[in-house]
N, C-alpha and C positions, 0 to 999 in steps of 0.2 A: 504494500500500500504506500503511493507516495503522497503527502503531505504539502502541501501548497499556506505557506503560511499566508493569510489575508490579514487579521486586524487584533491589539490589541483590545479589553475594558477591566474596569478596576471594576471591581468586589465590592459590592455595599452588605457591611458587615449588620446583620439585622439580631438587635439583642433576642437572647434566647435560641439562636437558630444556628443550626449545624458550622461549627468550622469546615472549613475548606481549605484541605491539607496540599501541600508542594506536590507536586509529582517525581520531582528530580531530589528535592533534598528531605520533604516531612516536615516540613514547618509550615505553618499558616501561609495557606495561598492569599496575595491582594490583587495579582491582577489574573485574567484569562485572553487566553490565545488561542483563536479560531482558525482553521486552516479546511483549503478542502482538500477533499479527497477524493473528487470526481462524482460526476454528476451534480444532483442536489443535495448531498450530504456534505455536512459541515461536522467535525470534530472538534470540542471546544475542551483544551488543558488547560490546571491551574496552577500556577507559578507562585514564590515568593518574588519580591522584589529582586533580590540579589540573582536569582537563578534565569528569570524573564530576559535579563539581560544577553542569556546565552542563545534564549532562542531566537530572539531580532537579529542575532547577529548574524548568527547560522542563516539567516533567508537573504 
């Protein structure tokens, strides 16, 4: 599957409601990165700050 990155959004953190963990490191995700991956499907990963960095770069 290849992976087409398209757009960053930040995480609005909603009291009482699930964390939403790093995917690369395990820490609190803030932002999310969408990419497609052919057709109409979109895949959306969530990052910490420090780690988001890697994936913009990568594209």
């Amino acid at each position: 599957m290849k992976k087409k990155f398209m757009s960053l959004r930040s995480i609005i953190a909603v009291p009482n409601g699930k964390t939403k963990i790093c995917k690369t490191c395990g820490n609190t995700a803030t932002q999310e990165a969408l990419f497609n991956v052919g057709g109409d499907i979109t895949v959306i990963e969530r990052y910490c700050i420090t780690c988001v960095t890697n994936v913009t770069a990568r594209s």
